[in-house]
Structure formats: structure tokens, C-alpha cells
C-alpha atoms as a printed R data frame, in Angstrom:
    type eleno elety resid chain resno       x       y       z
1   ATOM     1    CA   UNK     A     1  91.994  84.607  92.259
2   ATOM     2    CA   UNK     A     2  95.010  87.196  91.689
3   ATOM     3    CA   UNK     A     3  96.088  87.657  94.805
4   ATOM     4    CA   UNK     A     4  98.933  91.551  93.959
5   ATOM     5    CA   UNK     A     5 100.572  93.131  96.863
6   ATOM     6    CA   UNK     A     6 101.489  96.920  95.959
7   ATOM     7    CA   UNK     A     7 104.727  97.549  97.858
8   ATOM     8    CA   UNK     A     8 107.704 100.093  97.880
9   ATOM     9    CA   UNK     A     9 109.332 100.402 101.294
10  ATOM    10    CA   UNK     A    10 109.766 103.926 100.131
11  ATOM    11    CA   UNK     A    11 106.686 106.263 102.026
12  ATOM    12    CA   UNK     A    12 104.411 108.679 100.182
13  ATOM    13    CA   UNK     A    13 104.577 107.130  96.852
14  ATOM    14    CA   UNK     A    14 100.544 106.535  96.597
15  ATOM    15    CA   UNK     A    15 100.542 102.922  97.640
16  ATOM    16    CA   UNK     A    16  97.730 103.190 100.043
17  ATOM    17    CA   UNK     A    17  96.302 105.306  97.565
18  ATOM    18    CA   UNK     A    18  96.946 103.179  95.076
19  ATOM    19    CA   UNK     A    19  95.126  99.849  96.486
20  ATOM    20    CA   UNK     A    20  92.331 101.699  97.359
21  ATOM    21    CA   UNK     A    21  91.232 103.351  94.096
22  ATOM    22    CA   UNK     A    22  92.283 100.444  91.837
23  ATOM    23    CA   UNK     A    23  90.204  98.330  93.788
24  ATOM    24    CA   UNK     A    24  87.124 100.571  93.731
25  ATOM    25    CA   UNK     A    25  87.937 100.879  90.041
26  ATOM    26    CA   UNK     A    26  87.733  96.979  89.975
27  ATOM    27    CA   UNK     A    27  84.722  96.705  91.771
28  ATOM    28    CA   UNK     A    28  83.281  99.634  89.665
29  ATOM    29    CA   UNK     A    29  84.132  97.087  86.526
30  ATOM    30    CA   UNK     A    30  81.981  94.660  88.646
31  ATOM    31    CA   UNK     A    31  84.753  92.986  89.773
32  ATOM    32    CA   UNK     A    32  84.644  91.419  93.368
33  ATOM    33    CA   UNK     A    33  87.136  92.617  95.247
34  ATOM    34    CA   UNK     A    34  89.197  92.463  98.528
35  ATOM    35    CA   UNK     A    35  91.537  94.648 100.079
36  ATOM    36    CA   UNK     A    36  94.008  93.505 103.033
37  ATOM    37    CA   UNK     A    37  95.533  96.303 104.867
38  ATOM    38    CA   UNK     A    38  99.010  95.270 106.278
39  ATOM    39    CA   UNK     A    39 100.529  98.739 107.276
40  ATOM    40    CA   UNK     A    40 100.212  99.292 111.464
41  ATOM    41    CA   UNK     A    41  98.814 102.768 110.820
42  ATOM    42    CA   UNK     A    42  96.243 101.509 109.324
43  ATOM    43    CA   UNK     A    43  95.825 104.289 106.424
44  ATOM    44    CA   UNK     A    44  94.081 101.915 104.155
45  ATOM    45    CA   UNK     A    45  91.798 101.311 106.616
46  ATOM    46    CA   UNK     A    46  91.381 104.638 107.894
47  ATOM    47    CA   UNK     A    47  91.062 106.298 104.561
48  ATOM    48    CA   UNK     A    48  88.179 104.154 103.864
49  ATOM    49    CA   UNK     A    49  86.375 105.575 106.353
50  ATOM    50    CA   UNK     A    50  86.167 102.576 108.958
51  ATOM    51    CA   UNK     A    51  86.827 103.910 112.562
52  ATOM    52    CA   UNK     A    52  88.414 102.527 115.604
53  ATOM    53    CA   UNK     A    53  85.223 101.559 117.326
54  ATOM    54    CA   UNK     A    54  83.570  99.005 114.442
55  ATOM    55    CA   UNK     A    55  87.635  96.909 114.724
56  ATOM    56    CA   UNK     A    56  85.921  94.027 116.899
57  ATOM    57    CA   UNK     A    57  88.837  92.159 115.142
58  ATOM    58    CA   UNK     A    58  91.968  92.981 112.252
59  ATOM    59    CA   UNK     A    59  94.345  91.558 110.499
60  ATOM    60    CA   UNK     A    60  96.533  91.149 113.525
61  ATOM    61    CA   UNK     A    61  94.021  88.751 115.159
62  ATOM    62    CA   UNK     A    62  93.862  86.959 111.971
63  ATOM    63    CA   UNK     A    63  97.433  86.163 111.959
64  ATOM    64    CA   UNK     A    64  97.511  85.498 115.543
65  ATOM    65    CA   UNK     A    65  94.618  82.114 114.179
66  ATOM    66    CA   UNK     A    66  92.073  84.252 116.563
67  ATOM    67    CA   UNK     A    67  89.835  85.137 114.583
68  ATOM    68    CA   UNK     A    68  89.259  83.969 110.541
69  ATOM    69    CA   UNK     A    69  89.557  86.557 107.319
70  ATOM    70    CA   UNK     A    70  85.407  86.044 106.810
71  ATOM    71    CA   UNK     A    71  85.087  87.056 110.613
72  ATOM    72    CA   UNK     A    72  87.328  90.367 110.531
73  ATOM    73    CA   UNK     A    73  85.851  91.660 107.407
74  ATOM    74    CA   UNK     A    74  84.036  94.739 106.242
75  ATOM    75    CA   UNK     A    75  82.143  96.296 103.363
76  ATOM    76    CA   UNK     A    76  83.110  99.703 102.622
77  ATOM    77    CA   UNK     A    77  82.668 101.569  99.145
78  ATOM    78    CA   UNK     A    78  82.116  98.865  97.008
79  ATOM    79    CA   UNK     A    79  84.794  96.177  98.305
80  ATOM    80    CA   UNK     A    80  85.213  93.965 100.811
81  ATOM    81    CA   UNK     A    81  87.868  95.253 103.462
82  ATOM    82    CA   UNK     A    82  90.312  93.184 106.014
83  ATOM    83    CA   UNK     A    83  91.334  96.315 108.098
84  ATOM    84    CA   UNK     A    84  94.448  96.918 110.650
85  ATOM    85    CA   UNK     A    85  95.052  98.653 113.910
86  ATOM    86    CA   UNK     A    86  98.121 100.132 115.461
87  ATOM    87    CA   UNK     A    87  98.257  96.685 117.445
88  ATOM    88    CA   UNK     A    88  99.654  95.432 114.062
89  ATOM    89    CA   UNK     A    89 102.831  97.387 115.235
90  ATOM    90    CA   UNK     A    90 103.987  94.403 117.181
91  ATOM    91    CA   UNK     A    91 103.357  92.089 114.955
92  ATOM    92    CA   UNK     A    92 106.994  91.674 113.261
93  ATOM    93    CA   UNK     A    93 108.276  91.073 117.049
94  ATOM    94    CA   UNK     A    94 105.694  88.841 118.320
95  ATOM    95    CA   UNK     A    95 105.314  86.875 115.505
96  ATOM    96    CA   UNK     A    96 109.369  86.043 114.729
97  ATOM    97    CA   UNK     A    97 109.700  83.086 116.652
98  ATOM    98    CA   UNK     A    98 106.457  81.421 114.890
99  ATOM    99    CA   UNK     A    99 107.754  78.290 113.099
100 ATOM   100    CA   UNK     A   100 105.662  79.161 109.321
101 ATOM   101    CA   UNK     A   101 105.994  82.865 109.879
102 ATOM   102    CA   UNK     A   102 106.246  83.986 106.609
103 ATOM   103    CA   UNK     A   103 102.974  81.826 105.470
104 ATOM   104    CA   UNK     A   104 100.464  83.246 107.950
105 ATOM   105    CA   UNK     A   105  98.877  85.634 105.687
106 ATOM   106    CA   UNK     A   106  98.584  82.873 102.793
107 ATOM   107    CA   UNK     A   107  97.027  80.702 105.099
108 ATOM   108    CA   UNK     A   108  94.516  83.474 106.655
109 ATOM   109    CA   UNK     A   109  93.269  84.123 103.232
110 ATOM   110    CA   UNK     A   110  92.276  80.437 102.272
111 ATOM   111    CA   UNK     A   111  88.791  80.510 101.504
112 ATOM   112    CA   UNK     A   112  88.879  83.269  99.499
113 ATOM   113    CA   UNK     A   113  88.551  82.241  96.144
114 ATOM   114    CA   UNK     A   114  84.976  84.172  95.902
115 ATOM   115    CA   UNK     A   115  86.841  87.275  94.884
116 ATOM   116    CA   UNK     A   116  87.898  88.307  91.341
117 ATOM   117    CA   UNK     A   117  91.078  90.371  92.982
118 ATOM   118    CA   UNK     A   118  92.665  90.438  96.181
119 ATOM   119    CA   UNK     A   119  94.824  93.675  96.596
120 ATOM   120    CA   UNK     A   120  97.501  93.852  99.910
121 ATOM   121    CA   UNK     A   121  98.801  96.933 100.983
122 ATOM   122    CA   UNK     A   122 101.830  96.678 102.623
123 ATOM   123    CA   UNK     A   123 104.085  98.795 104.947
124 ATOM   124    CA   UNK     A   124 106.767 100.923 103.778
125 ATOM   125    CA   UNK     A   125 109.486  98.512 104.860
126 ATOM   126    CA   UNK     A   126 110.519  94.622 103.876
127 ATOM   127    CA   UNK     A   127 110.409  93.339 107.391
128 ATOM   128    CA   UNK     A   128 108.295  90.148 108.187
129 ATOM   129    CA   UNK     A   129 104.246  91.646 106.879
130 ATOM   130    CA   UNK     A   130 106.282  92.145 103.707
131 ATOM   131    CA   UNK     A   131 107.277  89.017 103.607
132 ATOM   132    CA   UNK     A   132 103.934  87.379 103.951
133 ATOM   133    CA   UNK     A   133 102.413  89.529 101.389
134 ATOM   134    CA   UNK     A   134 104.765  88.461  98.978
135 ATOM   135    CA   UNK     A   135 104.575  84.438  99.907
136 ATOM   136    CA   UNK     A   136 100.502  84.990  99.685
137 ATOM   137    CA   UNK     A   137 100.999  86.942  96.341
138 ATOM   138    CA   UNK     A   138 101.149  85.717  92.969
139 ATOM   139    CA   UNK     A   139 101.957  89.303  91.882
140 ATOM   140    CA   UNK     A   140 103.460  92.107  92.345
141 ATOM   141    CA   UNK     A   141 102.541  95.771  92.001
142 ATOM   142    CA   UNK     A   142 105.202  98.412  92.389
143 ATOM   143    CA   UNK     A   143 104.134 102.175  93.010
144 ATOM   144    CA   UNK     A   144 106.571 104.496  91.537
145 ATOM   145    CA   UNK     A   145 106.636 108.226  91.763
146 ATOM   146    CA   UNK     A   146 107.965 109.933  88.433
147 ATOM   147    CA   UNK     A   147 110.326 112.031  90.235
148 ATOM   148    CA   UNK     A   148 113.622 112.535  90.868
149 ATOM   149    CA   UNK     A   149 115.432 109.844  93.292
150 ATOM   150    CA   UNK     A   150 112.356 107.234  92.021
151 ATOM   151    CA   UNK     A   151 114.178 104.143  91.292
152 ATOM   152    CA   UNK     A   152 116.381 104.787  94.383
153 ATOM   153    CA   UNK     A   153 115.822 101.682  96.558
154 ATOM   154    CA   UNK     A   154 114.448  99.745  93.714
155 ATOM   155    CA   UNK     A   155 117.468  97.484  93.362
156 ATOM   156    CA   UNK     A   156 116.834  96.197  96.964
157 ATOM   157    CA   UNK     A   157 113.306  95.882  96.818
158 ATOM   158    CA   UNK     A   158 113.679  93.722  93.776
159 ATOM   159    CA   UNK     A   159 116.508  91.555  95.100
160 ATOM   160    CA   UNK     A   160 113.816  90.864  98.409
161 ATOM   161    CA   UNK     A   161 111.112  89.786  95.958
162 ATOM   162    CA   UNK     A   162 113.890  87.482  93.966
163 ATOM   163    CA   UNK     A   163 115.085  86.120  97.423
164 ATOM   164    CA   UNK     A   164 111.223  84.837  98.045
165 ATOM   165    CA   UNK     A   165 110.309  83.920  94.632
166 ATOM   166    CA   UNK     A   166 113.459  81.505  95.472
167 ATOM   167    CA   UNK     A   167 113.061  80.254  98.383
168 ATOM   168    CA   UNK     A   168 109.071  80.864  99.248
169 ATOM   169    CA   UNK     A   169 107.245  81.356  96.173
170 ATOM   170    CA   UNK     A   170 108.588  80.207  92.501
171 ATOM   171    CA   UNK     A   171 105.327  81.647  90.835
172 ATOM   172    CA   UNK     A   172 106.006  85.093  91.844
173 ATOM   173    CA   UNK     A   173 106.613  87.706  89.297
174 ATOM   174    CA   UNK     A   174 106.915  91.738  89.369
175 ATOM   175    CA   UNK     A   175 103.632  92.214  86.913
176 ATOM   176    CA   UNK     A   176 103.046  95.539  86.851
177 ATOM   177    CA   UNK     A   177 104.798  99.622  87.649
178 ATOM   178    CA   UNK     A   178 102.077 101.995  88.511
179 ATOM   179    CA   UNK     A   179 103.592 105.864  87.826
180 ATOM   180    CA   UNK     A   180 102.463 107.691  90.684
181 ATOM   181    CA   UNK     A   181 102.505 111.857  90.905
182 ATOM   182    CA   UNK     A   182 102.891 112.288  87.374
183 ATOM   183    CA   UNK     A   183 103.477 115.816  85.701
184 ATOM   184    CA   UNK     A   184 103.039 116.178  82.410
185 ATOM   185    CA   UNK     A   185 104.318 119.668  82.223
186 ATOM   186    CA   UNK     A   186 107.818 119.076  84.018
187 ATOM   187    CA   UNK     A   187 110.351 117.655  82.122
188 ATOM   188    CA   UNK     A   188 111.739 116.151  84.635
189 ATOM   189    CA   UNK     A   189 108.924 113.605  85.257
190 ATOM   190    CA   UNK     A   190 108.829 112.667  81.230
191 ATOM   191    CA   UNK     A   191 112.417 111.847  81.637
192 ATOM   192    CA   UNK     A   192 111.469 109.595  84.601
193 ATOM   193    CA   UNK     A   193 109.272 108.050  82.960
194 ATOM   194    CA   UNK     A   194 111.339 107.050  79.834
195 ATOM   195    CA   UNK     A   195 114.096 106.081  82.746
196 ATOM   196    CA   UNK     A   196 111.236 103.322  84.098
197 ATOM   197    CA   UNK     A   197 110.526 102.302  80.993
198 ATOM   198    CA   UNK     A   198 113.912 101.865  80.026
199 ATOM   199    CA   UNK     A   199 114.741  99.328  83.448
200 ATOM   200    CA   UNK     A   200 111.113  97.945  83.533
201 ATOM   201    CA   UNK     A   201 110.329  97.619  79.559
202 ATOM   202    CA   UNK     A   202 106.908  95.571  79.525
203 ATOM   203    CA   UNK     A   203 106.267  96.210  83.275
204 ATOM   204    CA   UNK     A   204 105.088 100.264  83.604
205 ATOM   205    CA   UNK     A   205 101.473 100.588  82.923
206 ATOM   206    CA   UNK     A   206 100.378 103.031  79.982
207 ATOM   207    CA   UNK     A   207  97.815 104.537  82.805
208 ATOM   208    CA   UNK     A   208 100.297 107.062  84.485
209 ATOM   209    CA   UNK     A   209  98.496 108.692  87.713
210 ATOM   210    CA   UNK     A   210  98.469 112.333  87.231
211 ATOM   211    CA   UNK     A   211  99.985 114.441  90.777
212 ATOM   212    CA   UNK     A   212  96.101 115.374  91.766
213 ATOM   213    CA   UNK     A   213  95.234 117.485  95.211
214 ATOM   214    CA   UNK     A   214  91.766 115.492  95.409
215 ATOM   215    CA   UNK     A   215  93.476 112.046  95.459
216 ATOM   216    CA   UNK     A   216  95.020 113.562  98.778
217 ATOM   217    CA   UNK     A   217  91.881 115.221  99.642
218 ATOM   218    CA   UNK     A   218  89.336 112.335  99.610
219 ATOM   219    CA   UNK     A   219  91.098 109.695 102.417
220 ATOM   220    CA   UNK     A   220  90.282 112.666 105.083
221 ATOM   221    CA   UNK     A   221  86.271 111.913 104.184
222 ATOM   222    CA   UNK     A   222  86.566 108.605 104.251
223 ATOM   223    CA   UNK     A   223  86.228 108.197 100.622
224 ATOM   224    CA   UNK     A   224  87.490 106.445  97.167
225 ATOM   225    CA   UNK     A   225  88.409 109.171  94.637
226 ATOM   226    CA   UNK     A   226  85.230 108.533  93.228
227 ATOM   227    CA   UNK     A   227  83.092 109.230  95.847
228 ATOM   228    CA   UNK     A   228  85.217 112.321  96.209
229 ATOM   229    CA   UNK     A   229  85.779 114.003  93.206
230 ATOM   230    CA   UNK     A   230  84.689 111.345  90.363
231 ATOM   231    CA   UNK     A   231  85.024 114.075  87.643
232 ATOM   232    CA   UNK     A   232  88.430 115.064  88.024
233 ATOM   233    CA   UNK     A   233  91.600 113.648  86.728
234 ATOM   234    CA   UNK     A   234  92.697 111.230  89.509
235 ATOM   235    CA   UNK     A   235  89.175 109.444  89.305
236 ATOM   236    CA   UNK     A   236  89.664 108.926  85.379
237 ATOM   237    CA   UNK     A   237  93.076 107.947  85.647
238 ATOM   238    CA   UNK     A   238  92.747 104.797  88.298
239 ATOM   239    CA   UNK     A   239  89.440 103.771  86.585
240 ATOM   240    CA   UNK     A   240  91.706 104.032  83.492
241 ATOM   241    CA   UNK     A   241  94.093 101.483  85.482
242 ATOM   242    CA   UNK     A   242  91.671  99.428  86.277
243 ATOM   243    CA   UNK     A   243  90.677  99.123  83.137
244 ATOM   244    CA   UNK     A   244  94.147  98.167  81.929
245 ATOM   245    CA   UNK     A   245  94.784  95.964  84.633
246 ATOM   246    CA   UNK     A   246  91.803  93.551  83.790
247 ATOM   247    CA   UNK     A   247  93.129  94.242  80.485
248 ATOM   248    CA   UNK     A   248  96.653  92.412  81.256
249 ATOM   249    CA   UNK     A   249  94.812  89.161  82.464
């Protein structure tokens, strides 16, 4: 059971968008998959359609040992969904003082070896939900945009995932860049491009996700790109990446 958390602590860099539509893609490959949302506002969750009133429990009361993964989970659009709330917001407080902190995620998602993929989303920051992601992970999925001030931050982001894979978690490894926002017609995002490759050789995924107004469009319905807008270019390129992930394996 892969178990890939997509993080940048950088916002707006298609993460959320990101774990969403590759996991649709997976499931549309007839993959079984789930996807843990670990961001307090909840965009995953949100974008997906699921509203306030059907949270009888989250994530939050999950890691709080209230409630169990199989009890807090939904089906939405093909996968299998363990949402968040804003209560999440407290969590990196509350939960500080917890001897084990940083392997309550890896321990809520025991007993879930059913799925083929199991995709976190995390929060735009390397505080404590971070942290678990990365002990529960045995991967690691970076979402980069091709622009201009993209590998800013990256340094730092790689030195936290080298400080767990240390200390927490020898097995985990930085598998896989996803280009976000891509251009083809700017020079500019070419160059960035070549500037990833250059850093992250083997790492940047041939799939490069194309800057597409639907792929902003379709969490306001509720939807997956391809519920959306499956012909466009957004819905080809993450089925593409899902493709090429299950490719990698």
C-alpha cells in the first residue's frame, strides 16, 4: 500500500488539486484509492463536494483515538475520502504535548491495506500534521509550479523530509516532482522546467500539468476535473499522471 503525501509549505501550487485528480485518475485506472485531507480548511474536502453537515467525524477525531479511519470515512467521486474541518486548526497545539505525536496519523491508518494508493494532502506549512504525513508516508510527492521563485523554499522543505527520514522514517524517499501551472508558450516556464530537472534529475514527472481555468473551476461544483470538464487539457494531463505514476511502481 503506497502510502505519498503531496506537500510544499508554499500555497497555491495545486497540491489540493493535485491529490484530488491523481487520485480520481487512479481510481479511474481501477485503482482503489484513499485520500486523507490534513489541511484545517479543509479544501480537499470541500472541493470534493462533502459539506459541513455529513462531518459526524474527521481526521481530527481520528487523531484524537475518538473515532477510527473506517468510521470517519466517505465515498465521493470514485475514492474513498478521510475529510477535515476547521477544528483541525487546533490540532498542532493540542496535540504537542502527546508523547508519539508525530505517529498518530500512521497509527490511524492501520487497517488500511485494502487500498492500492493512499494520497495525504497536507497543509502549506511543516508544523506537526506535516510531520505525521511524512512518518505515515513511504513517499513523497512535491507540487511545483513552473514559475519564477519555484524552487524558493525547496531547500528547507527537503532538509525537513531528511531530518524525518533520519530520525522517524529511514524508508522515506522524495519519489516524484509534479510541474504544476505549466505554460508552454512562456519561456520562462520551459526554463523552469529545465531548472527542476537540472536539481531533481530522475524525480520530475514527464506529465507536466498545463495552467488550465477548469482545474480552478471544478472544486466550486464539488467535482474532480473529470466530472468537470473531462475533455479539456487538465483532465488529460492528471489521467496522463496517473498513468505514469502506476507506471513508476
Amino acid at each position: 500500500m503506497p502510502t505519498i503525501a503531496l506537500i510544499n509549505q508554499k500555497g497555491g501550487v495545486g497540491k489540493t488539486t493535485s491529490t484530488i485528480n491523481l487520485g480520481a485518475g487512479l481510481a479511474m485506472l481501477g485503482k482503489a484509492v484513499l485520500l486523507v485531507d490534513l489541511d484545517p480548511q479543509a479544501h480537499l474536502t470541500y472541493g470534493l463536494g462533502i459539506a459541513a453537515h455529513e462531518l459526524e467525524c474527521t481526521i481530527y477525531e481520528v487523531l484524537k483515538g475518538e473515532a477510527t479511519s473506517a468510521e470517519a470515512i466517505l465515498r465521493r467521486n470514485g475514492v474513498d475520502v478521510l475529510p477535515a474541518s476547521l477544528s483541525l486548526s487546533g490540532a498542532e497545539m493540542e496535540f504537542s504535548g502527546v508523547a508519539g505525536r508525530e505517529f498518530l496519523l500512521k497509527e490511524a491508518l492501520l487497517g488500511s491495506e485494502q487500498y492500492d494508493y493512499v494520497l495525504l494532502d497536507c497543509p502549506p506549512s511543516l508544523g506537526l500534521l506535516t510531520l505525521n504525513a511524512l512518518t505515515a508516508a513511504q513517499e513523497v510527492y512535491i507540487p511545483l509550479q513552473t514559475e519564477f521563485l519555484a524552487l524558493q523554499g525547496m531547500s528547507k522543505l527537503i532538509d525537513t523530509i531528511n531530518v524525518v527520514k533520519k530520525r522517524l522514517n529511514p524508508g522515506l524517499i522524495v519519489s516524484g516532482i509534479i510541474g504544476t501551472r505549466f505554460d508552454a508558450r512562456k519561456n520562462l516556464s520551459r526554463e523552469v522546467v529545465a531548472k527542476i530537472e537540472e536539481h531533481f534529475t530522475d524525480k520530475l514527472f514527464k506529465t507536466l500539468i498545463h495552467d488550465n481555468v477548469a482545474l480552478a473551476e471544478a472544486p466550486s461544483f464539488g467535482q474532480t476535473i473529470f466530472e468537470y470538464r473531462p475533455d479539456c487539457r487538465g483532465a488529460r494531463d492528471y489521467l496522463d499522471l496517473s498513468r505514469e505514476a502506476v507506471a513508476r511502481r
